[in-house]
C-alpha positions in Angstrom: -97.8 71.9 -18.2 -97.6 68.4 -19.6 -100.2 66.5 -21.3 -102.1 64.1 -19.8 -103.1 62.1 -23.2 -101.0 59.1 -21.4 -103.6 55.7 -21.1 -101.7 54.0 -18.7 -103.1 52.5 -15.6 -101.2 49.3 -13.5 -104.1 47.6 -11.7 -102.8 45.1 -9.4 -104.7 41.8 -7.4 -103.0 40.7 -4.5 -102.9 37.3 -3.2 -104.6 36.2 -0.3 -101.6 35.9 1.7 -98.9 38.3 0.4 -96.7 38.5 3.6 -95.2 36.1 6.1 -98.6 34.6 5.9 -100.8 37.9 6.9 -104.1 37.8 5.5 -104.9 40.6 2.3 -107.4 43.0 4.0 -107.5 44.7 0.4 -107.6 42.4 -2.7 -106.2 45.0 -5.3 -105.2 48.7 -6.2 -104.6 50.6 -9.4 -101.8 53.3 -10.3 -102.3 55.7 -13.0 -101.0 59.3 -14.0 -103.3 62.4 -12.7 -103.2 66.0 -13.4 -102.1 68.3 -9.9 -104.8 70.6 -10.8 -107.4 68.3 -9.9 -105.6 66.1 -8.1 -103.7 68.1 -5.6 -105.7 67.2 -2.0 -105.2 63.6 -2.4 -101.5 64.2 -3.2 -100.8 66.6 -0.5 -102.5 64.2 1.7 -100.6 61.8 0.7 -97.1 63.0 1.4 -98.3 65.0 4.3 -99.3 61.8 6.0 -95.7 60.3 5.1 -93.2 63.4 5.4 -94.9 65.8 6.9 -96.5 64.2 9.9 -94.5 60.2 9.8 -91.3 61.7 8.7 -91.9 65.3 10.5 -90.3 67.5 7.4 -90.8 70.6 7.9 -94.0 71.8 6.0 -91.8 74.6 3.9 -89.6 72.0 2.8 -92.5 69.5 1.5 -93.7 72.3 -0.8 -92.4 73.6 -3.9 -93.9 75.3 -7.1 -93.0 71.9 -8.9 -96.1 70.4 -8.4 -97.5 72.4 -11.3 -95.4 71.4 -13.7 -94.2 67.6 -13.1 -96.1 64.5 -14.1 -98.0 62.8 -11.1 -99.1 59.1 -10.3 -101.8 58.2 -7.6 -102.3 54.8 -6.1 -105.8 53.8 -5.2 -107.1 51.1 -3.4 -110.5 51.3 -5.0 -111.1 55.2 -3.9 -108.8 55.5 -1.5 -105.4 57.2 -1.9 -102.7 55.3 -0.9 -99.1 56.4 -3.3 -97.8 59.3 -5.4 -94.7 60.3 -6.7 -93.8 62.8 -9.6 -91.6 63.1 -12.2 -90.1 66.4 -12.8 -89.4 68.0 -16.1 -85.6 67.3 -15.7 -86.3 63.7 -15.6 -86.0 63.3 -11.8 -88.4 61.5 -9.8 -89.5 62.4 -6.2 -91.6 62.6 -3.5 -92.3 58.9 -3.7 -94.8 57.6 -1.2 -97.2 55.1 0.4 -98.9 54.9 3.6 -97.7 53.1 6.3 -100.5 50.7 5.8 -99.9 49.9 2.5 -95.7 49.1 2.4 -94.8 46.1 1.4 -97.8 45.6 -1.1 -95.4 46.3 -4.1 -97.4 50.2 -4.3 -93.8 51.5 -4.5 -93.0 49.4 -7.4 -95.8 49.9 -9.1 -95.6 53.9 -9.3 -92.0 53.8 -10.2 -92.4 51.0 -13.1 -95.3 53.5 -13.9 -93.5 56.9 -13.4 -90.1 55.2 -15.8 -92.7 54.4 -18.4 -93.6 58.1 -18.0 -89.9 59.3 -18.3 -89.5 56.9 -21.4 -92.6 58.4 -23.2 -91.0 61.6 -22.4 -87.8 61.1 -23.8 -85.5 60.8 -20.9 -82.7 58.0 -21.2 -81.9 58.2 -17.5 -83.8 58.7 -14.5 -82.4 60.2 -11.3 -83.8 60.4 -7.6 -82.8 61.0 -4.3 -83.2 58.5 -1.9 -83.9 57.8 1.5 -81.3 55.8 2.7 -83.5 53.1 4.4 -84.8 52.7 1.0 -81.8 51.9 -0.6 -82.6 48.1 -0.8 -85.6 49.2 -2.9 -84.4 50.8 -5.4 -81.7 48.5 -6.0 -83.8 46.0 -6.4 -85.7 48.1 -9.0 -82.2 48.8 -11.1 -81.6 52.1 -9.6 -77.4 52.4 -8.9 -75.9 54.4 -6.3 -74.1 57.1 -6.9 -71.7 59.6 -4.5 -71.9 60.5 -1.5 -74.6 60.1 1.1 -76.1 63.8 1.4 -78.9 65.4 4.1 -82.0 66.2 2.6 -85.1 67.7 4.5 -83.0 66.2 7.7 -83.0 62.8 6.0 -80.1 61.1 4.8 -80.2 60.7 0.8 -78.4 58.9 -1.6 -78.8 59.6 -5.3 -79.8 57.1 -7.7 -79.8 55.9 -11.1 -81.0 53.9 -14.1 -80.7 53.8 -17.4 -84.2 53.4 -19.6 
């Protein structure tokens, strides 16, 4: 199990208007690494909100006995969950997500600067993930390169990605 000795947290204030001049209903929220042991219900609820019940993956495909052993981030919006994503012990990360409500924020961004700082401290040189192909744009314009073939994960097509740390 790793070791959560890590003191990293990305707080982030919004501006007042941060979209095609919508108004912030929320003026900041934070990312930082959690345990799964004490963490779990927020994270499940997390990605059951956004694969589960948005994305409708099956529930035995969501869950895996990786949880236990990857490295986690949470996004909160004061003490509300809002993001996770893991990194696994390989050096892949997954299960990225944000609610609906909160896209477009940079909460994406934020975990995945967070979880390649985790990879980094970790020792890992490259990261890889499997994305969603609507995503694509996103990770590109995080660093992340495309690699192969487009592939069917969960009943989603995937493309996997990588960067170089």
């Amino acid at each position: 199990m790793p070791a959560y000795t890590t003191r990293i947290l990305i707080t982030v204030s919004l501006p007042r208007v941060y979209r095609k001049g919508a108004m912030n209903p929320s003026p900041a929220y934070a990312v930082k690494p959690v345990p799964w042991a004490v963490h779990a219900a927020d994270l499940q609820a997390i990605r059951r909100a956004v694969f589960v019940v948005e994305q409708r993956v099956p529930e035995e495909e969501e869950w895996d006995d990786n949880d236990a052993v990857c490295q986690h981030v949470l996004a909160l919006a004061g003490s509300l969950p809002i993001g996770t994503g893991r990194l696994l012990p390989d050096g892949q990360v997954g299960r990225m997500a944000v609610l609906k409500d909160w896209r477009g924020r940079g909460v994406g961004r934020a975990m995945l600067t967070l979880l390649l700082a985790l990879a980094r401290q970790s020792g890992f040189t490259t990261v890889v993930l499997h994305a969603q192909t609507h995503a694509l744009n996103f990770y590109i314009k995080q660093g992340l390169s495309a690699e192969g073939p487009e592939f069917m994960e969960a009943g989603i097509p995937h493309q996997l990605m990588r960067i170089r740390l």
